[in-house]
N, C-alpha and C positions, 0 to 999 in steps of 0.2 A: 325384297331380297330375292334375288339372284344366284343358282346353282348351275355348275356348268363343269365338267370334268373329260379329263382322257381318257378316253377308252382304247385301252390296248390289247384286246381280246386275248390276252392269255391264258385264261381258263374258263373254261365254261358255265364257271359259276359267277364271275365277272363280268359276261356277257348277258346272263339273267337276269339276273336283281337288277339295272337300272329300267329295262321294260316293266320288272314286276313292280316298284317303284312307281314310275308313271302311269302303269293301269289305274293303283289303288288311287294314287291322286289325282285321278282325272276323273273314276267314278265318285268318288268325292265330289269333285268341283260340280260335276255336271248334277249331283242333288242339290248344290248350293244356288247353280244357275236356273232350276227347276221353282225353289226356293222364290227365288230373286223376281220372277218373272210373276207370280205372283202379287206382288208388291205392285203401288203405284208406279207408273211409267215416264219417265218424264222425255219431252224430245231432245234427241242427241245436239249437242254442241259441237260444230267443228273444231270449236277451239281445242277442244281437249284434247284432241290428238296429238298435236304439235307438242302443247305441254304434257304429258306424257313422255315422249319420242323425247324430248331436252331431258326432262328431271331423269329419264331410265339412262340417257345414255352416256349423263357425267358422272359417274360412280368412285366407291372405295370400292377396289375389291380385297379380298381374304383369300391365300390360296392354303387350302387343308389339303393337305398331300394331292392326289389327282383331281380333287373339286376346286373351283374357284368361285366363292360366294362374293358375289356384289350388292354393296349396299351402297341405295341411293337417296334422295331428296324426293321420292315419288309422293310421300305421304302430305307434300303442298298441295299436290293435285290432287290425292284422292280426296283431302276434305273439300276441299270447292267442288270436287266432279258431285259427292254425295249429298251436298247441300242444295246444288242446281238441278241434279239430275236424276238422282236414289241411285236407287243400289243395282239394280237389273242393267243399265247403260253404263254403270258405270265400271261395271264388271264386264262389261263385252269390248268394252274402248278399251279399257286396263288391260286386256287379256293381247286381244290386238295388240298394243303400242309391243307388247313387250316379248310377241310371236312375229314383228318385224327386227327386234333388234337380236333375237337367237338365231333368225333366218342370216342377219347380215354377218353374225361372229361366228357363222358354221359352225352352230354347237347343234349335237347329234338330238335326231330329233324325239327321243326320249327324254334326254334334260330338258329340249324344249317344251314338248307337252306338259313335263314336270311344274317347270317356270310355269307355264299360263295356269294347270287347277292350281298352283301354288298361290298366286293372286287372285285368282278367284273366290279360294277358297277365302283370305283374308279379309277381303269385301264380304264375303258372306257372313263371317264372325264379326265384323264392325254394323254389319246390317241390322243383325239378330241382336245386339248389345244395344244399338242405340233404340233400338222397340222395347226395347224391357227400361232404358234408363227412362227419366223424367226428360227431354228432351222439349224446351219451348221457342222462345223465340229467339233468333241468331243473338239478338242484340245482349242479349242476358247471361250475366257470366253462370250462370248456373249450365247454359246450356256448352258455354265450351269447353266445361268439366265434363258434360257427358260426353263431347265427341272427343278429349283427349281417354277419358276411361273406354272408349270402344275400338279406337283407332291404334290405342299404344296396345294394348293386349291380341288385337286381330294380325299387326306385325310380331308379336311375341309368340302366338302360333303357328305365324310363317314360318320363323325362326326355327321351330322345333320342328318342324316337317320336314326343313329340311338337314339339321340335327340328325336328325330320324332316317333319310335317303343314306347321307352318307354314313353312318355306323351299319343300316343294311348292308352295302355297296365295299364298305372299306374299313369296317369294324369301329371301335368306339375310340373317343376325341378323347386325349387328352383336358387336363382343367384348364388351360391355358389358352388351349383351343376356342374348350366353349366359352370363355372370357372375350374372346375375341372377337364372336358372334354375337353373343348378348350387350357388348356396351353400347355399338345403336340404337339398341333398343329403349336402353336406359338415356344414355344423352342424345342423341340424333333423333330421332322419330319422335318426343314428344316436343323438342322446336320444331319440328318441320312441322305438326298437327297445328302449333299456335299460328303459323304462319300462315299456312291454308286458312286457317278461322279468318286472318287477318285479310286476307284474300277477298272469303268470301264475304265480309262484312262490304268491304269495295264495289262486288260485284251486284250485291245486293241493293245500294246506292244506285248506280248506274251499272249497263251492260258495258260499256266505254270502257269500264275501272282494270276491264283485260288490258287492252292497251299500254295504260301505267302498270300490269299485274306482268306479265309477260317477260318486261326486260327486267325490272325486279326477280322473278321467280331464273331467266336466263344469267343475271349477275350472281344470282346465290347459287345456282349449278357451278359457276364457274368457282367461285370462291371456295364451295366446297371441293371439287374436283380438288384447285389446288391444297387444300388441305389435307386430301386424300394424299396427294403424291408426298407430300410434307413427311405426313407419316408413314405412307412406304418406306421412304428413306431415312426415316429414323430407325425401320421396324430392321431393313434394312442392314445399318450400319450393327444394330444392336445383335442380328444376328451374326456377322461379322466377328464383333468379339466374343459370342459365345462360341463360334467355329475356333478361335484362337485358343480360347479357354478348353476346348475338347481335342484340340490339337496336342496344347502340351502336357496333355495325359496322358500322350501314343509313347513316349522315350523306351518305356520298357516294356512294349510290346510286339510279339514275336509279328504277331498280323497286323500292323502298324498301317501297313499299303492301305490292307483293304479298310481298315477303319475309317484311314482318311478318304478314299475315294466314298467311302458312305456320309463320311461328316459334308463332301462338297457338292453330293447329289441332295442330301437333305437340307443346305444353306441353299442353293439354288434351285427346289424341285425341280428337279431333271428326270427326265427319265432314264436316261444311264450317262453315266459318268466313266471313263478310262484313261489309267493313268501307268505310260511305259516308261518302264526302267530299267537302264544299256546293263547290260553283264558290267558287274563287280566281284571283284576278287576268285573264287570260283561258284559262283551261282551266274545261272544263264540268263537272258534278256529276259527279264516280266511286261506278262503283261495283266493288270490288275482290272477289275470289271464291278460296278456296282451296279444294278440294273433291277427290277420286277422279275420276280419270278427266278432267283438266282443265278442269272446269267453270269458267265465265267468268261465269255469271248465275244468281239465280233470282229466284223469286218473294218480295216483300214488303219486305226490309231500305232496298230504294229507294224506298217507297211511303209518303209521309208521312202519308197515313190508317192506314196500320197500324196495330195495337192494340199488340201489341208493342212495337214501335218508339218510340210515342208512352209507353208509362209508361214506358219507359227515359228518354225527352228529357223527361221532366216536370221543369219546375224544381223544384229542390231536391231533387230525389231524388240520393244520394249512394253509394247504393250498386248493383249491378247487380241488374236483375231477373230473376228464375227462372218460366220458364213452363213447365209439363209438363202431359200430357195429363190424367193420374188428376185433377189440381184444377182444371182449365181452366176458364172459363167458356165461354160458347157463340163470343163472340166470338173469344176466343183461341183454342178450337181451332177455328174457319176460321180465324186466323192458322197454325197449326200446320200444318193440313191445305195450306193453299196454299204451305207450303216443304216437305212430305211427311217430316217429323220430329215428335218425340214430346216433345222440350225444347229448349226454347230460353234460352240466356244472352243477357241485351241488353245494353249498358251505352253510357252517352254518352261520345263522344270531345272532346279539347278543342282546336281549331284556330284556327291564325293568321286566318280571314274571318271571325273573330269567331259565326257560326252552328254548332251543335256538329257533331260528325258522329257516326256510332253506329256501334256495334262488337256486330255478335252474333255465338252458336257454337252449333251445331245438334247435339244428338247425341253422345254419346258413340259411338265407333265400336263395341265392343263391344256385345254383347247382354247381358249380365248386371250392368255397371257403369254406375251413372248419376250425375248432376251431385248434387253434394251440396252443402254450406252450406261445405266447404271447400273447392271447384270456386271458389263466388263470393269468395270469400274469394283465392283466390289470382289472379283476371281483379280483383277489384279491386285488388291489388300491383300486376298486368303494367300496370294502366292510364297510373300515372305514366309507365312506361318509355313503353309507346304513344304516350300525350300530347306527351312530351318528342319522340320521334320524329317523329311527326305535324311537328310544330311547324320540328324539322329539315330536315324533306324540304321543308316549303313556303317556309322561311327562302332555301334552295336555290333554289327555283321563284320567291324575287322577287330571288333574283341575277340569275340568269339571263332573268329579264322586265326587270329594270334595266338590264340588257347590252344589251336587244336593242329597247328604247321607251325614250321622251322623256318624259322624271321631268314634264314642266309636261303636257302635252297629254295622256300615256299611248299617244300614237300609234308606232309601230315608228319604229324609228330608221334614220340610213341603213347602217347599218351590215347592218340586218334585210332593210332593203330590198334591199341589193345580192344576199344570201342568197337571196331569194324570187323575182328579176329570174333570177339563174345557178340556180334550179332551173325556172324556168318553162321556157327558154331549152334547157336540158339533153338538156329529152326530143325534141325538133324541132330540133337545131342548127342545119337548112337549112332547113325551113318553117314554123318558130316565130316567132309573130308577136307581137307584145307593143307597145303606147305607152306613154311617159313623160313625162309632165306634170310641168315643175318649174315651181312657182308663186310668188312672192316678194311677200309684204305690202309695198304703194307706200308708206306713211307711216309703217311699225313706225318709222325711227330718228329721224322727227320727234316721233311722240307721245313717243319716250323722251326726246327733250332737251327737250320741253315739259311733258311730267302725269309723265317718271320709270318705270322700269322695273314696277313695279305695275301701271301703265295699259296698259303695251307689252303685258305680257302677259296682262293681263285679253283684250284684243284681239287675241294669237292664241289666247287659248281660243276666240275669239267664230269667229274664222278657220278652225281646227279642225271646229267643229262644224258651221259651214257646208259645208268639206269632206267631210265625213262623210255631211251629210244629200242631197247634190246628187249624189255619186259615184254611178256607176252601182255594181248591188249587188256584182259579181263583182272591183270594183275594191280595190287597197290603196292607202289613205291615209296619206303617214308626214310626220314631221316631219325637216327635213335638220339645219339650222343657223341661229342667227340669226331671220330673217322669211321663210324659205325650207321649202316644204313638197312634197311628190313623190304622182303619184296614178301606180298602176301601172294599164294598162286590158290583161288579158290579149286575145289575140285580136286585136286593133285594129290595120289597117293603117296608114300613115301618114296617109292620107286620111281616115280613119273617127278616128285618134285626135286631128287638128286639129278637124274638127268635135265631136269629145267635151272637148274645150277650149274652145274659144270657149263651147259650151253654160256650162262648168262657169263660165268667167269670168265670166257674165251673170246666171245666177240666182247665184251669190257678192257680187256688186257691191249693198251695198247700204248701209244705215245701222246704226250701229250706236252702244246706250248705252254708255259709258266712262266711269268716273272723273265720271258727271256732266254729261256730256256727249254730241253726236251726233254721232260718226266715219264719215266716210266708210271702205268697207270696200272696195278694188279691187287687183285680181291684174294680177301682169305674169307671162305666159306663157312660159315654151318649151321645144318638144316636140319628142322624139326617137323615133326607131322601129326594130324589131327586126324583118327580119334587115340593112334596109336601111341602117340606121345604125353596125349593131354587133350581135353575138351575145354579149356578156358585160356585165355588170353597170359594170365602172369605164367601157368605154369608152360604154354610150348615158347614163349619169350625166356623164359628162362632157362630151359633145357636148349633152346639154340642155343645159345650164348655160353653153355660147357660145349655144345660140338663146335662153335667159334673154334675155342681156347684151344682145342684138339687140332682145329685145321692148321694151327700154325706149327706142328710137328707133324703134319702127314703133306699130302701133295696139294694141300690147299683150300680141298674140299673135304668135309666131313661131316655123317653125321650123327644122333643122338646116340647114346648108348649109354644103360645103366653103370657096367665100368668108368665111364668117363666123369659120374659123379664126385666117386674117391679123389678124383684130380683136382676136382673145383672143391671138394672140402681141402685137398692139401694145402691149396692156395688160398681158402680162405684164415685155417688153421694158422701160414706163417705169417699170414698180416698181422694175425691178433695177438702174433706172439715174437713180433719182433724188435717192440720195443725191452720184455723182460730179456730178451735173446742177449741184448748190448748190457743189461745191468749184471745177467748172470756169466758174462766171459763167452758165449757161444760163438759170437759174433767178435773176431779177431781179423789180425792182417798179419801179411807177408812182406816180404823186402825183396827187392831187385838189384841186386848194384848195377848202377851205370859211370864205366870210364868215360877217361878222357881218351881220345882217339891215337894221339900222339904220346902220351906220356905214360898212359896206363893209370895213373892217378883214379882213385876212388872218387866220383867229384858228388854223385849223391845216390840215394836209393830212393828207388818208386815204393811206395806203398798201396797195397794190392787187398784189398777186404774177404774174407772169408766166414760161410758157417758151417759150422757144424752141428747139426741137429742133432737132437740125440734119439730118433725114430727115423727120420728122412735119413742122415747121415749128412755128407756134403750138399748142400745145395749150392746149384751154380750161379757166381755171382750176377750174370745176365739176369738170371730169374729176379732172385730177392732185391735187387737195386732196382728191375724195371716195375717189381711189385711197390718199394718203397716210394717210388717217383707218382706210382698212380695213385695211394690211400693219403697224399700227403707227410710223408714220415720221410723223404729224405732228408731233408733239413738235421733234423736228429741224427740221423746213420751218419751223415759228413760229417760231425760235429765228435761223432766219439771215433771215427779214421781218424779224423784229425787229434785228436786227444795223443788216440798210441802213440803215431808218429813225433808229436812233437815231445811226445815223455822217452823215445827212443833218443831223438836229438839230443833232448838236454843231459843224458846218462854220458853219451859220446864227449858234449861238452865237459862235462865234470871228467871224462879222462884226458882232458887236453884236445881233443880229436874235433875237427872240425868239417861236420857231415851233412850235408841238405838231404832235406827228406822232400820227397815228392809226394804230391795228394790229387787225386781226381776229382773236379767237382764237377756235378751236375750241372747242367742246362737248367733244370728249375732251378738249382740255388738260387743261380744271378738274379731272380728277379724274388727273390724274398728281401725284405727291404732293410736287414737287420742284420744281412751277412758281414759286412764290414765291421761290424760291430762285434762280433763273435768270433772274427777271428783275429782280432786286435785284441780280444779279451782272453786265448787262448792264449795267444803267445805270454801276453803277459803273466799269465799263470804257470808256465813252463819257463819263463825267461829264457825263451828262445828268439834270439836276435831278429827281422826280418827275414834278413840275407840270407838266412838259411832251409827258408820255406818257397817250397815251387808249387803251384799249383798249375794243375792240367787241365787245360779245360777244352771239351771238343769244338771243330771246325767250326759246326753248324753254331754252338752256342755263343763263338765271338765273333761272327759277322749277322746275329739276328740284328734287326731293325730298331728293336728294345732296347739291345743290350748297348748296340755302338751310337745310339741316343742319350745314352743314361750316362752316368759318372762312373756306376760302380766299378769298372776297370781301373781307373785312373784312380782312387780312392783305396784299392787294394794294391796297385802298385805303390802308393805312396807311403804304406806301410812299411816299404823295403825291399818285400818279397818280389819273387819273379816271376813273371807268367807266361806257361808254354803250351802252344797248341801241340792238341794231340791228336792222331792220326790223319795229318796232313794230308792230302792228294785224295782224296776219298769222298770231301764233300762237294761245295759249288763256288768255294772262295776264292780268291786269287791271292798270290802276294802284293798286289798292287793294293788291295784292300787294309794291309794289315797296318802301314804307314800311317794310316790316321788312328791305330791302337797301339797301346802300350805294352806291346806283345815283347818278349826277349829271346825267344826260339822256337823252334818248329822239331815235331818230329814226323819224320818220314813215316808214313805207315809201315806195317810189316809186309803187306802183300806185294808190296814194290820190291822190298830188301832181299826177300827170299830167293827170288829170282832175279835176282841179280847176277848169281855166277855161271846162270845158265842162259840168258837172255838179255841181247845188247839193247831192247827196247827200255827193261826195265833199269838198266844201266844209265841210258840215257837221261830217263826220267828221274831217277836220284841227283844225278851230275846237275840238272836241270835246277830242282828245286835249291842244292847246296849253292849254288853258284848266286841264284837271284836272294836268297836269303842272305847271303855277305854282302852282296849290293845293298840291303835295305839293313843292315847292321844287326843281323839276327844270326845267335848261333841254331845247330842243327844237331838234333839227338837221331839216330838210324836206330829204331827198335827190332827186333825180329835175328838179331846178327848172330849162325848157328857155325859155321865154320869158316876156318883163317881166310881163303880165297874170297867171302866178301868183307870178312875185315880188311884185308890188304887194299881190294880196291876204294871201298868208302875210306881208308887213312889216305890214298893216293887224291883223291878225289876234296879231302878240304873239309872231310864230315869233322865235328869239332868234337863230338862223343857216341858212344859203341853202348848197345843194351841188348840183349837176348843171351840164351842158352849158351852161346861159346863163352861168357866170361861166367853166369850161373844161373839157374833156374832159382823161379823168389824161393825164401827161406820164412821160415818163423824165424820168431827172435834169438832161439834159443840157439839155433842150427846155423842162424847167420853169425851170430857168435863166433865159434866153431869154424867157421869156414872164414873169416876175419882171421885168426889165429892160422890159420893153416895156410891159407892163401896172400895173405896181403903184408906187405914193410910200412914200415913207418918214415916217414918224411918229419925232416924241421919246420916248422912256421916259412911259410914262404915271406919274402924279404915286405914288411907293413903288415905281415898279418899275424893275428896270436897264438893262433892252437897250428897244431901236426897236422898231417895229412895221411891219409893212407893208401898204398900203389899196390896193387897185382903183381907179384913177383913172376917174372917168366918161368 
């Protein structure tokens, strides 16, 4: 048995113990040869060399991490060499054969000297045994019990010497190890002893009996040899699937890389293994390293000009590539030289960013063992496993990037944010300074009731990338919720981070293509600061987010202030209290009448929502509808609007009087899936006919992509009632759109109407709309209408009905009363219909 290892001089205790190793066993050996020399001499046989130089050089080896133990068929020869020749020759031939074959595998010449007292030594323990056993004559089985009892024990000492080197050298063996080692001993070495006997019972016969002993003794090298490789390649394969088996334990581990580069440096003893991996998602190119001595880098496996490298990533190449010195070309061995190895395995890896990643192994650790055609053979098996791992670990890496960024923008989430806010924050608890920028897209929820969530978000990519490119570089950019985005500015006092706001507001502000279109792009601001506002992540996130609220009544920008709390409790206060608001009467409405253009005829009234608090006073309906639209609760608010008016209806009705009420819905209504259903069940509870219910719905809400997708128009018109866009000319629709909806009139905005009697632009653009809206069989309501000169021109112009302050400002119910009675006549049923009417008396 056979010791032989790499030596890679890494430390200097590494480089000791195998000389200190070979001393002890060579002074050893040399009292054993001391020993030996004493003893009967018998004359050398040439034969023995030869057989020797066969039996040593067809081996099994064993590679234990840097050592590679060879075990061979020597022990044929040693009994014939010690029967013909003793012990003193046959320990100097033994020694020789097996100091030519460490000179031919350049193994260093410390293992070498090792290897020779190492059989020396073993002859010397078979020497000494067979002197103490009964040993008679060849012929007599008693005697081949003594050379099997001196010969299997004197290899079982070998064994352990060199047991003994490597646990010096490289620490202690596993059991698995020494199982490895010791079963020639148990089944190999005491056939080979019987055979020798067999030998020499021949040779004892005749000197001839070599002749016939030779190719015998060269058939069984062979045969074992092949039995060697047999079981390499089972030991082989078998480690193969435990490389699989230790593979699919990496899924949930964060150091997954380097696990596996260690699982395919220890399936292959390599001496370093590296395996790169292209940037995914936002982690940058690795490059992962298993090596002696924990080496973390080297030269080439990163470097995409590499020669190596590059015929591994060849497409189509399928299998791994083998580059070793003896074939190199020039290029390849400067590949070779610049990782200071003599082979290299390459092979492409296959990863989730689509770009492959490559996977090499450098070396055999061993000096006598190199990569062979079933090395690659077996790195292409591991690769599947690799692959699928690979693919695991970065499946992992886009959980955890989903966790932590915003699936549309890719920008960190708040969630991330708050994370990076409480680590900034951590290190300075008292002098950490940090600003927060929360910034809120002004028209995200208009472009969605107008162009549709598509547009919305095409425009905060547009939003984003602005943010991105304008942030100063040290800054994070993240997305919170909704049209709301956060810049973190490390360092920034509060004063330095208002002016890093306003900047970002201004070069942000600009135009932007959409859906087709040119959007305005503008931020409403507000900033918080650390340590002045807050040391932790929820509370300066949350104090921006009342100087937000603030920005949207100042110039844009604003920031924290203890005052500006009381605001965000008033707003929290009426959400939570807006549903008792509708049960307790707080929450009422007003009436509008709106004529007919020509006749003066009453044809119906707008209904107008109002609160009254009883601490706030008025709240303005802006406020509490846009507060009810964001907690969920409009639904509810429309539903008791709608209540009053149609209980105002049905009162009219029971006086003969036949009066449409008009009602505003919301944009979110449309897409609650129950509206039709609610107000089909209103009416019927008021028994209020369809035809006397209008509902108002904005521009943006009847040309969304949802909305002129769905039925629900068509399903609420078919109730009876009628449906009229409101504030016409203001959003992004056309009339040419409204044809494929079951629209039945428009109303002109007010900011058109108003000036109208002073501005032939705006003149024109009413005349505009009345005109193409009779083209398309829609009448037209003019809101905003304050004095006679633009009543006269909208009656000239074809408008079909008048609403604003020159016929009356809304009323309550009680006051509209009141001004019915004071201002309006009564008409007969016109000619098919059954109730009065009521007209505006001039």
């Amino acid at each position: 048995m056979t010791v032989a290892a790499h030596d890679d001089g890494a430390t200097v205790r590494s480089s000791r113990r195998p000389a200190l190793v070979a001393a002890s066993t060579t002074v050893i050996a040399l009292l054993v040869v001391h020993h030996l020399l004493t003893t009967a001499v018998e004359p050398i046989g040439l034969w023995v060399v030869p057989a020797f130089l066969v039996a040593e050089s067809l081996t099994l080896t064993v590679e234990l991490r840097s050592h590679t133990v060879s075990c061979s068929v020597g022990e044929v020869v040693l009994v014939v060499s010690l029967v013909e020749m003793g012990g003193a020759w046959t320990a100097l031939v033994y020694a020789g054969a097996i100091w030519l074959i460490s000179v031919r595998d350049h193994i260093s010449f410390a293992k070498t000297l090792t290897n020779v007292a190492i059989y020396v030594i073993q002859v010397g323990v078979a020497v000494v045994l067979l002197g103490v056993l009964p040993v008679g004559s060849l012929d007599e089985p008693l005697t081949w019990l003594c050379y099997i009892a001196a010969v299997v024990p004197a290899t079982a000492v070998g064994t352990l010497i060199v047991v003994g080197a490597i646990t010096v050298t490289q620490g202690r063996l596993a059991g698995d190890m020494l199982a490895r080692l010791f079963v020639p001993v148990v089944v190999v070495y005491p056939l080979s002893v019987i055979i020798g006997l067999a030998g020499a019972l021949l040779v004892e016969s005749t000197a001839w009996a070599w002749l016939l002993l030779l190719p015998v003794l060269t058939a069984l090298a062979l045969l074992y040899r092949r039995f060697a490789r047999v079981t390499q390649e089972g030991e082989r394969v078998e480690r193969v699937y435990a490389f699989a088996r230790r593979v699919g334990q990496l899924s949930s581990e964060e150091d997954g890389p380097q696990r596996l580069v260690e699982a395919v440096r220890e399936l292959l003893n390599a001496d370093k293994v590296a395996l790169w991996l292209p940037p995914y998602l936002d982690e940058a190119p690795r490059l992962v390293v298993a090596g002696d001595g924990g080496v973390s880098w080297y030269d080439g496996p990163a470097d995409p000009e590499d020669v190596v490298r590059q015929q591994a990533l060849t497409p189509g190449s399928s299998e791994p590539v083998l580059v070793t010195a003896g074939r190199a070309s020039a290029a390849e061995a400067a590949a070779l030289t610049r990782r200071g190895a003599q082979e290299v395995l390459g092979a492409p890896v296959a990863t989730a960013a689509g770009e492959p990643g490559y996977l090499e192994v450098c070396d055999r650790r061993s000096d006598v063992v190199w990569f062979s055609e079933g090395d690659r053979s077996a790195l292409d098996s591991m690769l599947t496993h690799v692959n699928a791992a690979i693919r695991q670990q970065q499946l992992l890496t886009q959980i955890r990037y989903d966790a932590d960024h915003d699936r549309l923008t890719g920008l960190p989430n708040r969630q991330r944010l708050a994370v990076e806010i409480d680590q900034l924050l951590a290190g300075d608890p008292v002098g950490g300074r940090a600003g927060l920028v929360l910034a809120a897209l002004d028209n995200h929820t208009e472009v969605i009731d107008t162009l549709g969530h598509a547009a919305a978000d095409e425009l905060l990519l547009v939003t984003a990338g602005l943010l991105r490119e304008h942030a100063p570089p040290d800054a994070l950019v993240a997305r919170m919720e909704g049209e709301q985005f956060a810049v973190l500015l490390p360092g920034l006092s509060l004063a330095a981070a208002e002016r890093a706001a306003r900047r970002l507001r201004e070069a942000t502000s600009t135009r932007a293509r959409v859906a087709g279109l040119d959007l305005e792009v503008t931020l409403t601001i507000g900033v918080a600061a650390a340590p002045v506002h807050g040391t932790d992540s929820g509370t300066l996130m949350q104090r921006a987010d009342v100087a937000l609220l603030a920005a949207s009544d100042s110039d844009g920008v604003a920031s924290y202030h203890q005052v500006l709390d009381q605001q965000s409790l008033r707003r929290l206060q009426l959400g939570t209290e807006l549903e008792q608001a509708m049960a307790d009467g707080q929450i009422s409405v007003v009436f509008q009448p709106i004529i007919d253009a020509r006749t003066s005829d009453i044809v119906s009234v707008e209904t107008l929502v109002r609160w009254a608090h009883p601490r706030f006073g008025a709240i303005p309906p802006d406020e509490f509808i846009h507060l009810a639209e964001q907690i969920g609760r409009i639904g509810p608010l429309t539903d008791h609007v709608l209540d009053l008016a149609l209980a105002r209806c049905r009162r009219w009705l029971d006086q003969d009087i036949a009066l449409s009420v008009a009602v505003n819905l919301s944009a979110r209504c449309l897409a609650e899936p129950d509206l039709v259903e609610r107000v089909q069940r209103s009416l019927r509870r008021h028994g209020v006919p369809g035809e006397l219910l209008i509902l108002e719905l904005t521009e943006g809400s009847v040309v969304d992509d949802s909305v002129r997708s769905s039925t629900v128009l068509a399903e609420l018109h078919a109730l009876g009632l009628r449906l009229s866009m409101d504030d016409f000319g203001t959003g992004y629709s056309s009339l040419s759109q409204l044809r494929q909806l079951p629209i039945d009139e428009v109303k002109i905005d007010k900011s058109f109407v108003l000036g109208m009697s002073t501005s032939q632009g705006e003149s024109f653009i009413a005349r505009s709309i009345i005109e193409l809206a009779h083209n398309l069989g829609l009448r037209v309501v003019a809101e905003g209408v304050e004095d006679e000169l633009t009543r006269k021109l909208l009656t000239e112009m074809g408008c079909d009905k008048l609403q604003g302050f020159l016929v009356s400002r809304p009323l309550p119910d009680e006051r509209l009363e009141s001004w019915l009675l004071a201002r309006t006549g009564v008409r007969s049923a016109a000619p098919g219909a059954q109730h009065r009417r009521l007209f505006v008396r001039a």
